[in-house]
N, C-alpha and C positions, 0 to 999 in steps of 0.2 A: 267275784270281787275279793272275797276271803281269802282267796288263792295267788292273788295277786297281792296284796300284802304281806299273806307269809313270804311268798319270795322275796319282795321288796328289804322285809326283817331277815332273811341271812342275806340278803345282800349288804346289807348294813353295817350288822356285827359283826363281820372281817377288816373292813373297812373302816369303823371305827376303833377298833383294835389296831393295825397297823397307824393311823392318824398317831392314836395316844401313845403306842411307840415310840415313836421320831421321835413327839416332842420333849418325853422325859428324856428322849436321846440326845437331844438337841443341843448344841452350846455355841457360842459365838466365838470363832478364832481370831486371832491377832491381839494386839494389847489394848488391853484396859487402860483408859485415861488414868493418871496421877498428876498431878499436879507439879511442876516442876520445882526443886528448891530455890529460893532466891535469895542472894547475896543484899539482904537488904542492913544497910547501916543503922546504927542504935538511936543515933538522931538526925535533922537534915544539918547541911552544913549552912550556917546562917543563923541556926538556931540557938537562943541565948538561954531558953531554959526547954527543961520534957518537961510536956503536957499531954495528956490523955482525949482530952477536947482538943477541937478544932472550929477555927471559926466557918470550915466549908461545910458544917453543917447545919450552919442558921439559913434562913431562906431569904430570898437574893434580896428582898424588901427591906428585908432589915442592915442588910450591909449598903445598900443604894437606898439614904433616905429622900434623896431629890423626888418631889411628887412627881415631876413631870418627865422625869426620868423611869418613875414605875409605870407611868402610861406608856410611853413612847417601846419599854420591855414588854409589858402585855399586849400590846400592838404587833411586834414582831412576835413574838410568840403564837399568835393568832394569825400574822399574814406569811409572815417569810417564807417564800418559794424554795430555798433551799431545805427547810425545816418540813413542808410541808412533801415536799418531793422522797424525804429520811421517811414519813411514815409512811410512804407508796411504797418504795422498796418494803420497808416492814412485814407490808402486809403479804407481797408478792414472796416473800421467805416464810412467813406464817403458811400460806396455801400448797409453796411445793413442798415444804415438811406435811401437812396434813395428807397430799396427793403423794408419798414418798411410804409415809406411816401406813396409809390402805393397801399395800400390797402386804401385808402382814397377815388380812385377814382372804377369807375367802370369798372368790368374786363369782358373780350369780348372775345370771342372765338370762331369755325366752329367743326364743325363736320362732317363727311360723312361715311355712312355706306353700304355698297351692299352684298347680301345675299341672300343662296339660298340653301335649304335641305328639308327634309323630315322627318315632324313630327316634328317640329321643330320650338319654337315662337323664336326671338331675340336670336338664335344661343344654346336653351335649350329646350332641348330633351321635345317634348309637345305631347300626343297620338293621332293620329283626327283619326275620323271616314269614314269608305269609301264612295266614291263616289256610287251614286245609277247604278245599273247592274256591279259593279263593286268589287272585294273584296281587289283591291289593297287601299292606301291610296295615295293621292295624294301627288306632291310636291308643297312645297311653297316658296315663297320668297320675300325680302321685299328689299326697294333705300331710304334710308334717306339721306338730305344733310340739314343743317341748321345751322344758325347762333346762339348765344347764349351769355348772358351777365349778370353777378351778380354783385348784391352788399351789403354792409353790409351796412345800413342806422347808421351813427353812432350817433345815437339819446343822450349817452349819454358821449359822447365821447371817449372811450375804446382805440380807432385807435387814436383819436388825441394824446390824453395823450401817448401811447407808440411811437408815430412818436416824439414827442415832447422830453420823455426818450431815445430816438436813435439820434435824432439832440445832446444833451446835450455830448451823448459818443461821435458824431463826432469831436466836438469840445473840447472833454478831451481830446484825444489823436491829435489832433493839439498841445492842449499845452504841449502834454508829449514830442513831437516832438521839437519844443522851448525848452523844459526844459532840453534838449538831447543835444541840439545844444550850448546852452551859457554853461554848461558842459563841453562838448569837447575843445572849444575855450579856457575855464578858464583851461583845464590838461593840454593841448600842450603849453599854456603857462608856468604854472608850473613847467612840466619835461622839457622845456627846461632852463628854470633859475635854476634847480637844475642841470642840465647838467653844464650849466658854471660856476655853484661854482663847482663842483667837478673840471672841467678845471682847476679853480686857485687855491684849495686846492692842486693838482697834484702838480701844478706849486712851490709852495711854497713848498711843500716835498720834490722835486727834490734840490731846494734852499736850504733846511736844508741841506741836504744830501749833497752836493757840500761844504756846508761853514764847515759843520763839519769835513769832509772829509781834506778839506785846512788844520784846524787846528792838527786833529790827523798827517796829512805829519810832520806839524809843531813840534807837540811834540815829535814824532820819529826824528826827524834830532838830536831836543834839549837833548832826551834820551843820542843818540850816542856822545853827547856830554859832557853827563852829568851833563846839566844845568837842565833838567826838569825831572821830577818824573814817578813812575810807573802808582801813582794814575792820574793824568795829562793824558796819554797815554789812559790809560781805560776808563778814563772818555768819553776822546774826544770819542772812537770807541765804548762806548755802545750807545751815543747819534748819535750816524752815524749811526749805525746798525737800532736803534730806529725807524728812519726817514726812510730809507732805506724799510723798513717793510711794512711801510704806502703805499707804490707808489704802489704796485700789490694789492691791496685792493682797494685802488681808482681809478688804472686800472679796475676792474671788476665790481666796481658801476658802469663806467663810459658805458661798455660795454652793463651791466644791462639797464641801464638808458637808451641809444639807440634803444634797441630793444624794452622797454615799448614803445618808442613816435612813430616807424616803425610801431609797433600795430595800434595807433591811427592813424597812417599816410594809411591802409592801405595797408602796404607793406611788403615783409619780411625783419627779420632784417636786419640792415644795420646801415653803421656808418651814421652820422645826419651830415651835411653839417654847419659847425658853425668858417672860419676860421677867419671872418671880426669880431668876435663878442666878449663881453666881461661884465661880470657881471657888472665892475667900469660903462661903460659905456651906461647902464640900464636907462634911465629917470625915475624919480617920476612924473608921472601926480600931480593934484591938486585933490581932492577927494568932495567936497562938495555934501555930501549923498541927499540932496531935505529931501520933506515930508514923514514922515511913512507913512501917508493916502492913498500918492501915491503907498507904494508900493504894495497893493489891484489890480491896475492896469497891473504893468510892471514885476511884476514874474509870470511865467510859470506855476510853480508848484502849486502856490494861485490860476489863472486862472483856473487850471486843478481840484483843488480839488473843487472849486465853480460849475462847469459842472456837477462834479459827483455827487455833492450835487442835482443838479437842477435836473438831471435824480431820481435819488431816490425820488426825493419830487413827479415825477409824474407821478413813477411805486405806488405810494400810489393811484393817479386818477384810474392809472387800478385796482388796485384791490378793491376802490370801485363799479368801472363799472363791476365787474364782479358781483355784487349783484344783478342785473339788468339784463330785459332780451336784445338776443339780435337779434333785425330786421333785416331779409337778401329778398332784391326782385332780381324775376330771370325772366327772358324773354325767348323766343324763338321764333324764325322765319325763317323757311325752307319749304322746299320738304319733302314728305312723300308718298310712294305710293307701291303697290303690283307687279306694272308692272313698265319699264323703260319707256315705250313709254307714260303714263300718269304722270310723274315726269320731263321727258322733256316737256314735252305741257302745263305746268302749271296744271295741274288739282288738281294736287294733293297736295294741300297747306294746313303747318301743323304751329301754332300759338298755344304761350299761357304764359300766366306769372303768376305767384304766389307770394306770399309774408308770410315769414316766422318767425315764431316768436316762440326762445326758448328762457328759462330760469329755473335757480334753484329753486326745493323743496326742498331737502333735500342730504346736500353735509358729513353730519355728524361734519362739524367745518370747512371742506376744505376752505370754501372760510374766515371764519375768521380767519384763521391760517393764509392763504397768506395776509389781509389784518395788520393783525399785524408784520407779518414780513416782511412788506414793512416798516411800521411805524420804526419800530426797526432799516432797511438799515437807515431812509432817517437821527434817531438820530445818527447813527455812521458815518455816512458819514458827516452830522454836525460838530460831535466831530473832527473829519477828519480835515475839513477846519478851528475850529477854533486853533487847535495844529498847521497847517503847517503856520497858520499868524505867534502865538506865536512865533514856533521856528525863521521864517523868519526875527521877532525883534530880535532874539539873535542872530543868522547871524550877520547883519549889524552891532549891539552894539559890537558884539567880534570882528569884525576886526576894527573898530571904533580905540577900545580902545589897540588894538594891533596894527593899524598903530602909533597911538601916541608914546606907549612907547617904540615899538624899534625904532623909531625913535631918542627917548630920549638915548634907549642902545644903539645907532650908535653913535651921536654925543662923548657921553663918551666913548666909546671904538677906534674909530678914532686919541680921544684926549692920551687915555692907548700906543697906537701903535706909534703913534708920540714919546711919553716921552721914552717909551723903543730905539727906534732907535735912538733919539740921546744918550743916556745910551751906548749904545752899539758902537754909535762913539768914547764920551769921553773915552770908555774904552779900545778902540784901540786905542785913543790918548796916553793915559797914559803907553800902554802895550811900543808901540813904543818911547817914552820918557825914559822909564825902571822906570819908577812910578809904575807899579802895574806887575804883572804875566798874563798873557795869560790864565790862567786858570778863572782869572774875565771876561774879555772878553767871554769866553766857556758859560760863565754863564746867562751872555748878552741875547748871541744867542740863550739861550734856554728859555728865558721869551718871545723872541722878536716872533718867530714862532709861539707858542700857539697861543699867542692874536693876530696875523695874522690872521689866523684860525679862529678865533669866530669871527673877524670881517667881514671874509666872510659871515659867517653863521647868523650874525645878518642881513648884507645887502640882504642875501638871503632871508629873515625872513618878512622884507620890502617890498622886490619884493612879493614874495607870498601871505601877508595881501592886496595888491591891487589888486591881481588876485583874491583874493576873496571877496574883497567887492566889485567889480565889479559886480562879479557873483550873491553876493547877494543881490543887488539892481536889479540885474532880468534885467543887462545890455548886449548889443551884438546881441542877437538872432532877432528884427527888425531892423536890418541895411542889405543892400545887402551885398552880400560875394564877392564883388571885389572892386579893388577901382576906 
């Protein structure tokens, strides 16, 4: 037994010697990731002052204070098929980085084999000769059991570089998962502010429809009386009819519109729970965008494309390594024996390890093909990251400059809505004095609606340029999903 040890111990110490060789030998070829310079401008354009803060870094609760708006977000957050499908990839890019990383180390395994025939080496038909006085052939049979363990020496890094290309994709689809998530938060906002302008668009077509309705009573009484005209009568009941038209069309966005956020929610359609709620009563957060520089950090999508960049740059290390040969040592340590009873008694001890070395003569281009079309991924993928910054600046500058100016088309249209409604008093002032016809009034009522109307749609307008510059500052997806 003592003697089988010592052998086992120089077997060893060569072998661990040449091991610890390599690896001080060891280094990884092709290029090291850097980080590409970017052309990022000093402020966004839209931007009235620099700020260091940003509002994409409050959590989405505080920028969406509609209660029923933080339910219907935690809801999708918790149901959405799309969101939930971001972390199944996740995790399926977690496990091939993990099963990518294990060829790094040395893999180990048993074996056992028992057998037993005639004519027969390793279970293939082999002829023997007969036994002396004898013209039968004999049988034979053989007991392996033994341990076993390889490894690829990765001398020039081949294994690193693609563990390193597989870390890169775990962490792209991290951020494709982020970039899924402040998504989601920014639609369900959305279709629900478009939900409650249709609410008061509704509301306001019913209004038409009721004051027009008043008036045509009115003109038909005045008919029978022969104070008021035919044109008067028709007027009032085409502008009735008009409005009247609108209400089942804005019933079935509104319907529409339900069943899109049911989707995101998760669920089947279903009405949306919205009784406390109301577009007027919508807050404007305060918007102060922070640094372009910054936003290289906190969007998702720029995280995600930098990743893929970073894998591409060092599926280029592989396929220099594959120019290169490649070292695999393998061991063995078991039982071996003809008989069972000299395999359990120790006798029969079977040792040995090799060390392996291939590599290319002649692949006909193969391996410079794969090395250029590595080179080629890692410039598109380049191109990749520097378009999604680019676009990611015009993001932030169009809602920038589109919170400003509907803001500007709020105040003025606010100020249009105001000037019509009192118009429309004075002119029921006058109607009722007998200073003017009731047909002025008619007339009133039909400037005053419209710009009703667009004043929703501009405040709507408002609300949605902060759901998106939110989203475009790469805000919401690092805050917890409760409060």
């Amino acid at each position: 037994m003592e003697d089988g040890r010592a052998r086992s111990s120089s077997i060893l110490h060569p072998l661990s010697a040449i091991i610890a060789a390599l690896l001080l030998a060891g280094c990884a070829v092709g290029p090291n990731y850097h980080r590409p310079p970017v052309n990022s401008p000093p402020i966004f354009r839209g931007q009235t002052e620099i700020s260091t803060n940003t509002f994409a870094d409050l959590p989405w609760w505080q920028i969406f204070g509609d209660t029923n708006l933080q339910d219907l977000i935690r809801t999708a957050l918790t149901n959405d098929y799309d969101l939930r499908i971001a972390f199944t990839r996740e995790e399926q890019a977690r496990q091939l980085f993990i099963e990518t990383r294990s060829e790094l180390f040395p893999q180990a395994g048993y074996e056992g084999v028992a057998a037993r025939g005639k004519n027969v080496i390793n279970t293939t038909p082999f002829p023997a000769a007969p036994t002396s006085g004898s013209a039968r052939s004999p049988e034979n049979g053989y007991f392996v059991g033994y341990l076993e363990a390889a490894w690829e020496v990765d001398l020039w890094g081949r294994v690193r570089r693609l563990t390193e290309a597989q870390r890169a994709q775990f962490f792209a689809a991290q951020e494709a998962r982020r970039d899924i998530t402040i998504s989601l938060i920014a639609q369900v906002a959305q279709d629900y502010f478009q939900l409650l302008a249709l609410d008061r668009q509704l509301q306001i077509a019913r209004d038409t429809t009721n004051s027009f309705g008043q008036s045509l009573k009115l003109f038909n009484e005045q008919l029978k009386g022969g104070v008021a005209s035919r044109l008067e009568t028709s007027a009032a009941e085409a502008l009735m009819d008009s409005a009247a038209a609108t209400i089942p069309d804005l019933e079935r966005q509104i319907a529409l519109q339900e069943d899109q956020l049911s989707v995101l929610l998760g669920q089947n359609p279903e009405i949306i729970y919205r009784t406390s709620s109301s577009l007027e009563n919508q807050p404007l957060p305060a918007i102060p965008a922070g640094l372009p520089s910054e936003l290289l950090e906190r969007r998702p999508d720029i995280r995600e494309a930098e990743q893929e960049l970073r894998s591409a740059n060092a599926q280029v290390g592989v396929a220099i390594a594959n120019y290169f040969p490649q070292i695999s040592l393998t061991a063995l340590f078991g039982q071996a024996s003809s008989e069972l009873t000299d395999l359990t008694a120790g006798t029969g001890r079977a040792w040995g390890w090799a060390a392996d070395l291939a590599g290319p003569l002649f692949r006909a281009g193969q391996i410079k093909a794969q090395y250029r079309g590595a080179e080629a991924a890692r410039e598109q993928f380049l191109l990749q990251y520097d378009a999604t910054i680019l676009y990611a600046f015009q993001e932030v500058s169009d809602a920038l400059i589109s919170f400003q100016k509907y803001g500007v088309a709020f105040g003025e249209q606010a100020r249009a809505v105001s000037a019509y409604q009192v118009a429309l008093k004075v002119a029921t002032q006058r109607y009722i004095l007998g200073n003017a016809s009731y047909y002025e009034v008619l007339q009133q009522q039909q400037e005053l609606f419209p710009a009703e109307d667009t004043l929703v749609q501009t405040r709507l307008n408002q609300l949605v340029t902060v759901v998106q510059l939110y989203r475009a500052l790469g805000g919401g997806w690092n805050q917890p999903m409760g409060l």
